[in-house]
C-alpha positions in Angstrom: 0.0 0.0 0.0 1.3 3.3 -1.2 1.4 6.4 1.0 1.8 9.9 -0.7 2.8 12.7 1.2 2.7 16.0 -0.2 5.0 18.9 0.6 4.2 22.1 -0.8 7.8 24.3 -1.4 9.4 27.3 -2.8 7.9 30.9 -4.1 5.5 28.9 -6.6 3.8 26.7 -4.1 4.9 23.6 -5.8 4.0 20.2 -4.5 7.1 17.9 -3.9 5.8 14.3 -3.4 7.0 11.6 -1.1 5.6 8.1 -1.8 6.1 5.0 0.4 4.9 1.7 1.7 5.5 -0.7 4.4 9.0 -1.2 3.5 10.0 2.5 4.6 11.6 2.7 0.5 10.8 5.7 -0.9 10.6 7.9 -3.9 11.0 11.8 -4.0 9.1 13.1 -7.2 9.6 17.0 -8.0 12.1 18.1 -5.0 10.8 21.8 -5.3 12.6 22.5 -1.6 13.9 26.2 -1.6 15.7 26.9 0.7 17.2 25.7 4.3 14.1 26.0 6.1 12.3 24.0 3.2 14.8 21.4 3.3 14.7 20.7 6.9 11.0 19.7 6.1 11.9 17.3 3.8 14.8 15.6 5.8 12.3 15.8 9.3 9.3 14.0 7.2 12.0 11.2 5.6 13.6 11.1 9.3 10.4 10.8 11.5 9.3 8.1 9.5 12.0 5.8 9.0 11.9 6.4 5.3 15.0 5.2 2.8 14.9 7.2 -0.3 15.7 5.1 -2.9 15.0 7.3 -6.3 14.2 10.8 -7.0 12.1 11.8 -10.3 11.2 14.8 -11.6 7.7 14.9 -13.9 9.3 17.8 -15.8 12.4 19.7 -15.2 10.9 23.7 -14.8 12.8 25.5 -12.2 9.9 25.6 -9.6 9.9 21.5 -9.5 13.9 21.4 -9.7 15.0 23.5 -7.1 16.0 21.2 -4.6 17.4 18.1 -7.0 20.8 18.7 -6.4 20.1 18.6 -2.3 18.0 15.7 -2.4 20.6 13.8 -5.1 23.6 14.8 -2.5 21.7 14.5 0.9 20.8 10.3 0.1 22.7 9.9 -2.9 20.4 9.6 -5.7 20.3 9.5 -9.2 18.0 11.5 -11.2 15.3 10.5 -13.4 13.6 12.6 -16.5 12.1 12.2 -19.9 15.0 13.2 -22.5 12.9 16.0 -23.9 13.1 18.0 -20.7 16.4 18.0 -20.7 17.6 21.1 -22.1 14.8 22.7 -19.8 16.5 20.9 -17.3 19.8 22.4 -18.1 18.9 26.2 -18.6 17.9 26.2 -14.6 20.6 28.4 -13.7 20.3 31.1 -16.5 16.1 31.1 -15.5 17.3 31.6 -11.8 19.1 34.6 -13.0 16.6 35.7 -15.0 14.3 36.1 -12.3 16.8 37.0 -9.5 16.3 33.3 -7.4 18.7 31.2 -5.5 19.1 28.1 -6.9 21.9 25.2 -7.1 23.1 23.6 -10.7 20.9 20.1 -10.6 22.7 16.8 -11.4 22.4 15.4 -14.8 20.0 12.4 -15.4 21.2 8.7 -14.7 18.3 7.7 -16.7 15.4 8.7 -19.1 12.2 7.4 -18.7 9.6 6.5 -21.0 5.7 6.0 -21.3 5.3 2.0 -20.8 8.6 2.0 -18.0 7.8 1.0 -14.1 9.3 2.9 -11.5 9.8 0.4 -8.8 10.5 0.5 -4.8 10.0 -1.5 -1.9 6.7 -3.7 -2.7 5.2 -1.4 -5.0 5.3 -0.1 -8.8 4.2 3.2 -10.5 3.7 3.0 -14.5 4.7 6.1 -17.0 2.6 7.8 -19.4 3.7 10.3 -21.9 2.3 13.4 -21.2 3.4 16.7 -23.1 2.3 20.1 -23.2 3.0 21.8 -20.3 7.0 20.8 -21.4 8.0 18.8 -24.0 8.9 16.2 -21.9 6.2 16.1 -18.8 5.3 13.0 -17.7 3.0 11.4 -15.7 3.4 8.3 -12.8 0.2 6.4 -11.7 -0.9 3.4 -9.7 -3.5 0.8 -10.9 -4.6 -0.5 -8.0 -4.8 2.6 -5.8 -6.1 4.6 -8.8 -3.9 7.5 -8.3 -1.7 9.4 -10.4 0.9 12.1 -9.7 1.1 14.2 -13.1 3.1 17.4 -12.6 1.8 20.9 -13.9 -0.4 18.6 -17.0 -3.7 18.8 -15.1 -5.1 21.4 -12.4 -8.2 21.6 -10.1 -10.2 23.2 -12.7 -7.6 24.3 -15.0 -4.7 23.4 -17.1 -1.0 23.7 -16.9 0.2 27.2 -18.8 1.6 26.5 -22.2 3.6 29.8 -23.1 6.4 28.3 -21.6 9.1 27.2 -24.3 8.4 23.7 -25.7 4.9 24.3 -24.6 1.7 23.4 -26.8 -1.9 23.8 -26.0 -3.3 21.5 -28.3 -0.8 19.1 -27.3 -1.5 19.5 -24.0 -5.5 19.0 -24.3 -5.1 15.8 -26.7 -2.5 14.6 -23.4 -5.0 15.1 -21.1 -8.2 13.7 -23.4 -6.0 10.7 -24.5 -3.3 9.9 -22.2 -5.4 10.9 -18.8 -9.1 10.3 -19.1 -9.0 6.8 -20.2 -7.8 6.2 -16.4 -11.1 6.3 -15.5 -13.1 9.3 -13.4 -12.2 7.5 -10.2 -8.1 8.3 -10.3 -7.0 11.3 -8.1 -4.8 13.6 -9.6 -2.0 14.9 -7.7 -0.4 17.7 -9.4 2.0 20.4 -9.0 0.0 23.3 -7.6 -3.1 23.4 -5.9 -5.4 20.8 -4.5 -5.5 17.4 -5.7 -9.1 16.7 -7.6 -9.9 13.4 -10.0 -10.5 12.5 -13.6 -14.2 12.5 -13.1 -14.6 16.1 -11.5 -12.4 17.7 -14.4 -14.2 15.5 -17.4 -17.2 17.1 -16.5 -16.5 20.6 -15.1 -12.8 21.9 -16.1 -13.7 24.7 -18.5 -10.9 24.2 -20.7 -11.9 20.4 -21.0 -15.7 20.5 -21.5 
């Protein structure tokens, strides 16, 4: 059985994810920790409860879901995760940070590119990977059959979308993700996302404006 715990970090609100089970293994997905305080209450949670990281994964590679990768990747030696096409996003973190005058740390280069069809595994349980551009060019999206849950980054919102002026960003790409990659879950999967409250397939099928 998979717990989630969400963390909400940095001047974007972003939601870093910490997901475990029974075996105390756990994954870190979009380490978005900001600074020291921030990062004390990421240590504290994986402290408290016994938790071993074991991977760290980042749904897309914009600054505000980056932030802390190279902390998390030093504090329990991890190797990071991504979809190839974020990569260069990935890379122009520092020159953003400049840009718009934040603190941030040069993150680690992947170990590893993940693909829609791969399984993220740790301790007793699995997450699948689905393909989900749009928001970035290389966004994509972990989910759980059995506990009908999926953790998707900046694709899908509480009645909204993620932005697509970003570069490699592409509404209609993003809309056909969402119609085609996320809504033949089913309306029972919970969304966790980046920002915001989590919500389900079935609420945003029927009510997201930008979806109806």
């Amino acid at each position: 059985m998979i717990t989630i715990k969400s963390l909400t970090f940095g001047p974007f609100q972003e939601n870093t994810y910490v997901l475990f089970d029974e075996t105390k293994e756990c994954i870190i997905i979009d380490p978005g920790c900001y600074d020291d305080e921030e990062r004390a209450e990421l240590t504290d949670f994986i402290q408290k409860n016994g938790l071993v990281p074991v991977r760290l994964l980042n749904t897309h590679c914009h600054i505000d879901h980056v932030f802390g990768n190279n902390f998390a990747a030093t504090k329990y030696q991890l190797k990071l995760e991504i979809n190839k096409l974020d990569l260069p996003i990935l890379n122009s973190l520092m020159t953003v940070a400049k840009i718009y005058n934040f603190s941030a740390e040069p993150s680690p280069e992947p170990s590893a590119f993940l693909n829609e069809g791969d399984v993220v595994t740790f301790g007793h349980s699995s997450l699948e990977l689905l393909f989900t551009p749009g928001h970035s060019p290389g966004s994509i999206t972990f989910y759980n059959r059995e506990q009908k849950f999926m953790i998707a980054g900046d694709v899908l919102f509480y009645g909204s979308i993620g932005r697509t002026d970003l570069p490699g960003g592409n509404h209609k790409t993003l809309i056909d993700t969402i119609k085609n990659k996320l809504f033949p879950l089913g309306d029972d999967f919970t969304v966790y996302n980046g920002h915001g409250p989590s919500t389900n397939i079935g609420f945003e099928r029927n009510h997201n404006p930008f979806l109806v």
